[in-house]
C-alpha positions as CSV (number, residue, x, y, z in Angstrom):
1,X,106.2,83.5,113.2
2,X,104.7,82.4,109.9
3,X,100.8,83.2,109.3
4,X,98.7,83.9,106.4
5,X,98.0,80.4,106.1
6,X,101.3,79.3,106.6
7,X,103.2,81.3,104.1
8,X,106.8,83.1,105.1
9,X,108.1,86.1,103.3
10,X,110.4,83.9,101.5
11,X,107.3,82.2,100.2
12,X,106.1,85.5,98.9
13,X,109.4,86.4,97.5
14,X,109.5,83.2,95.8
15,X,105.9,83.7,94.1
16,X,106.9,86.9,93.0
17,X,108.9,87.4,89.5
18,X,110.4,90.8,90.3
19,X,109.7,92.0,94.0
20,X,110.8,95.7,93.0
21,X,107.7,95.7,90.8
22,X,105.8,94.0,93.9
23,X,106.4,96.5,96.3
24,X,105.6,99.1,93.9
25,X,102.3,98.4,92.9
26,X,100.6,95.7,94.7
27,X,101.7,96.6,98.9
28,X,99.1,98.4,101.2
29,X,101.9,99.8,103.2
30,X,102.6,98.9,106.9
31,X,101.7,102.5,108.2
32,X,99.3,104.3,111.1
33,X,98.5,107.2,108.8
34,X,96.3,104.7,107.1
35,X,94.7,103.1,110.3
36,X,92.9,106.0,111.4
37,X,89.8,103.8,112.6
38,X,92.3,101.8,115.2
39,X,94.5,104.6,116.1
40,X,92.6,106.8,118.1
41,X,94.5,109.8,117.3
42,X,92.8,112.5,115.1
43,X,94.8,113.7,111.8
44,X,94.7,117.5,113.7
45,X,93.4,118.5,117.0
46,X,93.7,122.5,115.9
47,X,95.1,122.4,112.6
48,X,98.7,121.2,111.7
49,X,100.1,124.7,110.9
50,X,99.9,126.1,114.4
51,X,100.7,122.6,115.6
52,X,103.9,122.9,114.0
53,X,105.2,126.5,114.9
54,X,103.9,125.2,118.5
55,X,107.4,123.1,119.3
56,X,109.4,126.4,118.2
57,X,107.3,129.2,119.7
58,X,105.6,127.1,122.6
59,X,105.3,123.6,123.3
60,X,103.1,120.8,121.7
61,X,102.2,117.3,123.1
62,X,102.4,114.7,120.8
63,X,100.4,111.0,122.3
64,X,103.3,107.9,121.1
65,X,101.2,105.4,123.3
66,X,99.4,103.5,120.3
67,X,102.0,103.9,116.9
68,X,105.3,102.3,118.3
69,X,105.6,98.6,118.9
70,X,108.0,97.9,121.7
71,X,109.8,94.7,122.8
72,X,111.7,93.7,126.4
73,X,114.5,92.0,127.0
74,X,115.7,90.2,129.9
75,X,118.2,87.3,131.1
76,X,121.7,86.2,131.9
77,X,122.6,86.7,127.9
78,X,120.3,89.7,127.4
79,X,123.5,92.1,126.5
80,X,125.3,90.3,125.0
81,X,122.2,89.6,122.4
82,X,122.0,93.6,122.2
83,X,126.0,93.8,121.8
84,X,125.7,91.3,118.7
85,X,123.3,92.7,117.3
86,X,123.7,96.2,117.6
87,X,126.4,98.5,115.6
88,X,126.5,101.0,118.7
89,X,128.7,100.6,121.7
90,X,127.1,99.4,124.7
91,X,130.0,99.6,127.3
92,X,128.1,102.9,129.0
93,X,125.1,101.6,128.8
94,X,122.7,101.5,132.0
95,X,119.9,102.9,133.8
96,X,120.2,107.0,133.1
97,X,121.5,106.2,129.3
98,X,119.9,105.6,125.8
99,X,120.4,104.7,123.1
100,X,119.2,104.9,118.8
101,X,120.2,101.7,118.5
102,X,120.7,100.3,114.9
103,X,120.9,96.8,113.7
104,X,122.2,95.6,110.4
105,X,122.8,92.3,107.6
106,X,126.1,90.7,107.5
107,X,126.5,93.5,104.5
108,X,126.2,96.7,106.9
109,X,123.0,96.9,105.6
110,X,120.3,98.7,107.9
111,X,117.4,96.3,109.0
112,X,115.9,99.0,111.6
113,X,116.6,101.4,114.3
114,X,114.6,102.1,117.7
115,X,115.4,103.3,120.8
116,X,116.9,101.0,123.5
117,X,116.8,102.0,127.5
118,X,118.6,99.9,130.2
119,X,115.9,99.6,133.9
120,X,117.7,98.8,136.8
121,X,116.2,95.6,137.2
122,X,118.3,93.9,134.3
123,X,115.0,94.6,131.9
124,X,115.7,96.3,128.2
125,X,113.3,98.2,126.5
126,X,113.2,98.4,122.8
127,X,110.9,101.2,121.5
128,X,109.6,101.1,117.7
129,X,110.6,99.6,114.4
130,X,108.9,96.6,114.4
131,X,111.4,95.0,111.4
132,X,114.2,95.6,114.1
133,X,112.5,94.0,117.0
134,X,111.5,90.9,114.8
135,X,115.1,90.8,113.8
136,X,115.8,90.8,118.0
137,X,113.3,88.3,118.6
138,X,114.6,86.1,115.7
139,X,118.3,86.0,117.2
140,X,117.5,85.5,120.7
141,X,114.3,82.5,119.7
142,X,117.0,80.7,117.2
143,X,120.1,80.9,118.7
144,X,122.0,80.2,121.9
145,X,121.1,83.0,124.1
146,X,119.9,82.7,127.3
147,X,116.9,85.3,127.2
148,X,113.4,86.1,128.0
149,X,111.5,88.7,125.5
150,X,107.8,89.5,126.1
151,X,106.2,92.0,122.5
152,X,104.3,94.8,123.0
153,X,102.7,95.5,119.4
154,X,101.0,99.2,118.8
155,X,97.8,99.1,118.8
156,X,96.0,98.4,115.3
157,X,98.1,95.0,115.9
158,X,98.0,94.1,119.4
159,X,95.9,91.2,120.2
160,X,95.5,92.3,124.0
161,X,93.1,95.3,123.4
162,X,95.8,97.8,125.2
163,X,99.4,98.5,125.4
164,X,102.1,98.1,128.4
165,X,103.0,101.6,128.5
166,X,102.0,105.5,127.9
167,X,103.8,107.6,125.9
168,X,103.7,111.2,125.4
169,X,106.3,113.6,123.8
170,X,106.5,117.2,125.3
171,X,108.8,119.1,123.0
172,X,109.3,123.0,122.5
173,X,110.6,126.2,124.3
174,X,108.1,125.8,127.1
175,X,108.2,122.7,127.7
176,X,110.4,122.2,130.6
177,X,108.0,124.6,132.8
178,X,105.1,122.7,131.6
179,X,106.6,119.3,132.7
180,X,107.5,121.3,136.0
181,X,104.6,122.3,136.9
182,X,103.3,118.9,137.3
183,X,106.6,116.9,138.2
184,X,106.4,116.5,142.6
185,X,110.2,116.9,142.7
186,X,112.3,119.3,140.8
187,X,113.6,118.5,137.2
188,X,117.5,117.2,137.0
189,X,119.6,118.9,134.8
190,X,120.5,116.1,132.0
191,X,121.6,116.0,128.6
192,X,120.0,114.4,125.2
193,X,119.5,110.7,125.4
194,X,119.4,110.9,129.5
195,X,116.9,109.6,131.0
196,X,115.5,110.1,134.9
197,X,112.6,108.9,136.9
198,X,109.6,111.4,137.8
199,X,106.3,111.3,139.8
200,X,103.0,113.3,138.1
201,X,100.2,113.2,140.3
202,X,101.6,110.3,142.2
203,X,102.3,108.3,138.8
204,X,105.7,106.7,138.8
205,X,107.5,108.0,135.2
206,X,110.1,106.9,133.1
207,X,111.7,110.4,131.4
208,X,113.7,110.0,128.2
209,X,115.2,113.7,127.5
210,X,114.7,113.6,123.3
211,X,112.5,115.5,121.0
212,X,110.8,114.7,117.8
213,X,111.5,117.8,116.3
214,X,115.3,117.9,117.2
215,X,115.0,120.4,120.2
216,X,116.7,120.7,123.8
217,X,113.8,121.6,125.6
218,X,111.6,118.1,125.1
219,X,110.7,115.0,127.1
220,X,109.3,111.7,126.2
221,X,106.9,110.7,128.7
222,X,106.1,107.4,129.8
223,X,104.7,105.1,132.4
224,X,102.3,101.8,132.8
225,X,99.4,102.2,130.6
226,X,96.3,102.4,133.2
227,X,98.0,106.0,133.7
228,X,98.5,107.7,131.1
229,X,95.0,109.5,131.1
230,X,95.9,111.0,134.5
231,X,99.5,112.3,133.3
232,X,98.3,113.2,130.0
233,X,95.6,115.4,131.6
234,X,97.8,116.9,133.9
235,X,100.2,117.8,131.2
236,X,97.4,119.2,129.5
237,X,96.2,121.5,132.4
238,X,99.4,122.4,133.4
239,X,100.2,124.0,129.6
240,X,97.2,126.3,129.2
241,X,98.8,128.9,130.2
242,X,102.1,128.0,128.1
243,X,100.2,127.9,125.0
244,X,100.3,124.2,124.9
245,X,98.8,122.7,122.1
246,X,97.8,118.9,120.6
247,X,99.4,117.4,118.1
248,X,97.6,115.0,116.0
249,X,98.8,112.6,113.0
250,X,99.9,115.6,110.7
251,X,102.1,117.6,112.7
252,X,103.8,114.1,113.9
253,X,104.5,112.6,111.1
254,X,105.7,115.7,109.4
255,X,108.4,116.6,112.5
256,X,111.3,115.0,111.1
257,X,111.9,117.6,107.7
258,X,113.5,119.9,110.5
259,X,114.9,117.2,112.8
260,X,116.7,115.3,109.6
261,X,115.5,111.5,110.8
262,X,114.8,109.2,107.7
263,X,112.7,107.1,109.7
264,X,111.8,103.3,108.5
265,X,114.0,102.2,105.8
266,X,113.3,99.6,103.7
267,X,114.5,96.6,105.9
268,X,117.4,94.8,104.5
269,X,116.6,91.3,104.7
270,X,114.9,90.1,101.0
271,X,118.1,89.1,99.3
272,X,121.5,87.7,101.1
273,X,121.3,83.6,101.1
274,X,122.6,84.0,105.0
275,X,119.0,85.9,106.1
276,X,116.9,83.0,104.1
277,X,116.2,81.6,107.3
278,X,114.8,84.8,108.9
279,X,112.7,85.4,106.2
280,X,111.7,81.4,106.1
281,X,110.6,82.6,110.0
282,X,108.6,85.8,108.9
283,X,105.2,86.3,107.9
284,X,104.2,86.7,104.6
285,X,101.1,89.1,106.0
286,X,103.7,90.8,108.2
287,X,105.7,94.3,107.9
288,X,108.0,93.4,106.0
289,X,105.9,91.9,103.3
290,X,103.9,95.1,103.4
291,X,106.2,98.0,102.4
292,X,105.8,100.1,99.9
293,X,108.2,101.3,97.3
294,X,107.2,104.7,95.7
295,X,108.8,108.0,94.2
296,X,110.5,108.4,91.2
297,X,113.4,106.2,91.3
298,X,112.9,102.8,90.2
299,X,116.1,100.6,90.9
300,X,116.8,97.1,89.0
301,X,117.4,95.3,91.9
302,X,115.7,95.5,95.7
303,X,119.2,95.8,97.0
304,X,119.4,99.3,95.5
305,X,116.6,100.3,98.2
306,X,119.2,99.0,101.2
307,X,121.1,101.6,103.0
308,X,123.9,101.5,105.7
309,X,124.0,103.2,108.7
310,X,126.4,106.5,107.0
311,X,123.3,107.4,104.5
312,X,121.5,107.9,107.5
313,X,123.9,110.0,109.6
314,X,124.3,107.7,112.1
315,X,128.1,107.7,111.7
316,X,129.1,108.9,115.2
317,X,126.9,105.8,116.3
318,X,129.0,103.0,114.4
319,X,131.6,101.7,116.5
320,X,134.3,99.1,116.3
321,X,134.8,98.3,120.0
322,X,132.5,94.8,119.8
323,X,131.8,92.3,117.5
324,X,128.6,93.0,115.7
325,X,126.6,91.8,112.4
326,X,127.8,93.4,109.7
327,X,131.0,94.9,111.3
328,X,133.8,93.9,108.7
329,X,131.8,95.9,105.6
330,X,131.0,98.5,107.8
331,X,134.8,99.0,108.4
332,X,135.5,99.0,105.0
333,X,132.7,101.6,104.1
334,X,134.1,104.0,106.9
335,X,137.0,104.6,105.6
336,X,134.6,106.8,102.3
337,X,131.3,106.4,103.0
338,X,129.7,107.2,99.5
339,X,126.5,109.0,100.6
340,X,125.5,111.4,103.1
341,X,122.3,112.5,104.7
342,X,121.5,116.3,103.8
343,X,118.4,118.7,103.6
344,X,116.7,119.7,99.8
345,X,115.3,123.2,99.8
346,X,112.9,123.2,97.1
347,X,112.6,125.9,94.8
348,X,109.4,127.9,95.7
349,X,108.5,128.9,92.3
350,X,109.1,125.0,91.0
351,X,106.5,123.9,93.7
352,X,104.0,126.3,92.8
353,X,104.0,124.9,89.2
354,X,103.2,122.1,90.5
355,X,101.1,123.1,92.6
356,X,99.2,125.2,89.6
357,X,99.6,122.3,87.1
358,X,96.4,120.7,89.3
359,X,94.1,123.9,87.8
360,X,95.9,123.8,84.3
361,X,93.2,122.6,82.0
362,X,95.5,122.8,78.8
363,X,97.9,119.9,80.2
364,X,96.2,116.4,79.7
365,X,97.3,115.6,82.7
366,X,98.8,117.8,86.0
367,X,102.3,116.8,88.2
368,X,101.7,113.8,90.8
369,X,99.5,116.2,93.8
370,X,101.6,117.6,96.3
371,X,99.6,117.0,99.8
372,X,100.6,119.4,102.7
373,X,101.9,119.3,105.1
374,X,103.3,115.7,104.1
375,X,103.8,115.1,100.4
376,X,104.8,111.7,100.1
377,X,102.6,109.1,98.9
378,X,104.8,106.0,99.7
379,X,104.5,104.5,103.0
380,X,107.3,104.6,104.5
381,X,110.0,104.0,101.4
382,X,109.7,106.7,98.5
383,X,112.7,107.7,96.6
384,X,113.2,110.4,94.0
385,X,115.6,111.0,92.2
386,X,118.4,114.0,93.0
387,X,119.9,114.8,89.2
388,X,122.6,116.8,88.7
389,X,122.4,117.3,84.5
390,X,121.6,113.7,83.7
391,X,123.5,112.1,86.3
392,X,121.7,110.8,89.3
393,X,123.7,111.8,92.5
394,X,121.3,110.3,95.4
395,X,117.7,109.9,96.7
396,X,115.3,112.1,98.5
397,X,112.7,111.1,100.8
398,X,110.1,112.4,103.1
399,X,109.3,115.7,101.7
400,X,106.5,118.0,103.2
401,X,106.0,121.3,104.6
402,X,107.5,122.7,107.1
403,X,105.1,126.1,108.8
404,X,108.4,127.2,110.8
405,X,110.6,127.8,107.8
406,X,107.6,128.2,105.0
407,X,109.3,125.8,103.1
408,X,109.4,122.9,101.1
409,X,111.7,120.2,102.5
410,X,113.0,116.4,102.3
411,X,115.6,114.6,103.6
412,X,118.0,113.0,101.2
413,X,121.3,110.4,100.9
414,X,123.7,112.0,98.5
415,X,126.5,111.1,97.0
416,X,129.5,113.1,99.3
417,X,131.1,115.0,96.3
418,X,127.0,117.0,96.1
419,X,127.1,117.1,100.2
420,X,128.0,120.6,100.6
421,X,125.6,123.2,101.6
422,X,124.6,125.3,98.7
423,X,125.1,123.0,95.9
424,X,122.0,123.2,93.2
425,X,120.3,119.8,92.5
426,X,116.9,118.9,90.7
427,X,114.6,116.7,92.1
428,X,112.6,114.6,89.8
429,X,108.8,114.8,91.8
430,X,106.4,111.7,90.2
431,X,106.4,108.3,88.9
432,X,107.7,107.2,85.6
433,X,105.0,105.9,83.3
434,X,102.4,108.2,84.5
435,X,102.7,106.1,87.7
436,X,102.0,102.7,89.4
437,X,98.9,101.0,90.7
438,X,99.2,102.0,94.4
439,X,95.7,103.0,95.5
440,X,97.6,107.0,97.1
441,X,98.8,107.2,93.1
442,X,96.9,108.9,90.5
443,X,97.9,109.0,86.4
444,X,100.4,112.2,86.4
445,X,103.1,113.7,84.6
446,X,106.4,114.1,86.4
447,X,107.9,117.4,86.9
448,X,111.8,118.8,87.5
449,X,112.1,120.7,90.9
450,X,115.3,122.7,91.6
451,X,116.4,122.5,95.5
452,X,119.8,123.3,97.3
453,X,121.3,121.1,99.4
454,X,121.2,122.6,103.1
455,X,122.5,121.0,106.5
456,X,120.5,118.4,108.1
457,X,118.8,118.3,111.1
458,X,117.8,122.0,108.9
459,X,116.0,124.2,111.3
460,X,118.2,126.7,112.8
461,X,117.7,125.8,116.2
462,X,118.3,122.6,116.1
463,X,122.0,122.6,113.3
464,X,123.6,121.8,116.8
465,X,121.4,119.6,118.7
466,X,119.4,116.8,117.5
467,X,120.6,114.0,115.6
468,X,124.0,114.7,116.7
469,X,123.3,113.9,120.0
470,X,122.1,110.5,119.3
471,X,125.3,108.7,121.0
């Protein structure tokens, strides 16, 4: 899979001297935020405040069709590929089932997670993370599976010009009359992570019941690609009088500070001698070799970026009923996982300061800018620091605004003992040194922000639903 004249990532590693510094300073980040020109999704369609009350007061459709790389699998050893790889149980799995499915290092160590569907024809369908599905298409190309897989990239990256499917996301209280309306048959009654087949205006569907924002009421959407305007429009009509809205870049990428998803971790593959071949096999212009370390914390080692499945709250998705990479550590780690996945509640008055430090003339210079609705400025892997006194008791990460609540929030991995609901914390927002070369990184002071730790998913509607229903 090599490119960029020839060079792997463990070429790049091996050129580089420290590759925490590396992915600090000198990575453009592997992220469609940035690729507005070959995304052709707009940053708002209204503006992302009333995008974002629209999935808890109406309904909002999000378009997934361009963003999410997808891969399919198929073959006489197609499962059992999935079963090796994969630290979920796959003994339900089949057409009317899905799954976040997670794979790891030989050290429990998350690579990537995605979401995996069974067809009836014996085809898998892998959707997102594109380090997880080069991880897949490593395995089943290098070792003894009998398998066919066919890639799908999104669309700044796909060579074909198009994609193989449509993909639309209809989440919020409305949302089941809206996909009603249009649906020829009626709607089956089906729980989180079911999926069912539909017909919109004579378009075959493929219906995955899930929602971005961790609510019951929401449906991802998709079909063959040549169809999507005609569903999408459809959808569109069918919501006008459900006060349907558009939801562009903004509002999507800032969904997950009430849904409590810690989306792309930094994949797990640049250290462990056993993965040198994988990385020997990857690009050194590739994903990968494009993330982009920011926030606060600065560890000594890439491996202090790694997490396992339990920071992430995927605990009821570990399980011990197959042999998988990375099983024996995770077995150990069950027994006390050391960090948990939580919600920070930023002190209002600490955020204002910041806020105001940005109009202080007196300072030489303000607190790193605090962007609404989403505040991080790494692509995909910021940490900063959670403090209790001096000691540093966990990470947070994807912080941002939040219209339903009026709050500041981020998700966070903290160490159990500081898990509890209620307990006070300090987040320290900014880079050390007056911060690092990334282009999204200005010279700034950093700055102490008090928050309380708070359930995660966060929102009050969705404390019972969501993540926890990710089986």
């Amino acid at each position: 899979m090599s490119t960029s004249a020839g060079m792997s990532l463990q070429d790049l590693l091996d050129s580089t001297a420290d590759p925490v510094d590396y992915f600090s300073n000198d990575t453009l980040g592997p992220n469609i935020r940035t690729r507005g020109d070959l995304i052709p999704i707009p940053a708002e369609f209204s503006n992302w405040r009333d995008e974002q009350l629209a999935w808890r007061e109406s309904a909002i459709l999000f378009d997934q069709s361009h963003h999410m790389p997808e891969l399919f699998l198929r073959g006489p050893d197609a499962l059992k590929l999935l079963n090796r790889i994969g630290v979920n149980s796959l003994a339900n799995l089949g057409p009317g089932i899905a799954k976040q499915f997670i794979g790891c290092n030989s050290q429990g160590q998350v690579i990537g997670d995605c979401i995996l569907y069974a067809h009836a024809d014996g085809t898998y369908e892998l959707v997102s993370s594109m380090p997880l599905l080069n991880w897949i298409e490593y395995q089943a190309t290098t070792g003894p599976w009998d398998v066919e897989i066919q890639r799908d990239n999104n669309t700044a990256e796909n060579e074909s010009g198009t994609r193989a499917r449509f993909r639309f996301q209809l989440d919020g209280p409305r949302a089941t009359e809206i996909f009603q309306a249009v649906a020829e048959e009626p709607l089956p009654r089906s729980g989180s992570f079911r999926v069912f087949d539909a017909r919109v205006r004579g378009v075959d569907v493929m219906v995955l019941r899930h929602g971005m924002a961790g609510r019951h009421r929401a449906y991802e959407i998709s079909g063959p690609f040549g169809h999507g305007a005609a569903v999408r429009g459809a959808l569109i009509e069918a919501g006008k009088e459900h006060g349907l809205r558009l939801g562009g870049l903004k509002s999507y990428f800032s969904t997950n500070y009430e849904s409590g998803w810690i989306a792309g971790p930094l994949p797990a593959v640049y250290s462990a001698e056993d993965m040198r071949g994988y990385r020997e096999w990857l690009s050194a212009d590739g994903w990968e070799a494009n993330f982009q370390l920011a926030g606060s914390y600065r560890g000594d080692d890439i491996e202090d970026y790694y997490v396992t499945p339990y920071d992430l709250g995927y605990d009821h998705i570990v399980k011990f009923d197959h042999d998988f990479i990375g099983r024996a550590a995770l077995e150990t780690l069950a027994e006390h996982p050391p960090r948990r996945r939580v919600t920070l509640v930023w002190d209002r008055d600490d955020v204002l300061a910041v806020i105001a430090s940005m109009l202080d003339r007196e300072q030489e210079l303000p607190c790193k800018y605090f962007d609404f609705p989403i505040a991080d400025y790494g692509l995909l892997a910021q940490r900063d620091e959670i403090r209790v006194g001096s000691r540093l008791v966990g990470l947070s990460t994807f912080c941002g605004y939040t219209a339903n609540e009026r709050r500041v929030l981020s998700l966070a991995m903290i160490e159990a003992a500081y898990a509890a609901p209620g307990t006070e914390v300090t987040v320290v927002w900014g880079e050390p040194d007056g911060g690092s070369r990334k282009p999204r990184v200005e010279r700034h002071r950093q700055a102490e922000i008090r928050a309380t730790v708070a359930p995660a998913p966060f929102a009050y509607t969705t404390q019972s639903t969501g993540a926890a229903n990710r089986a």
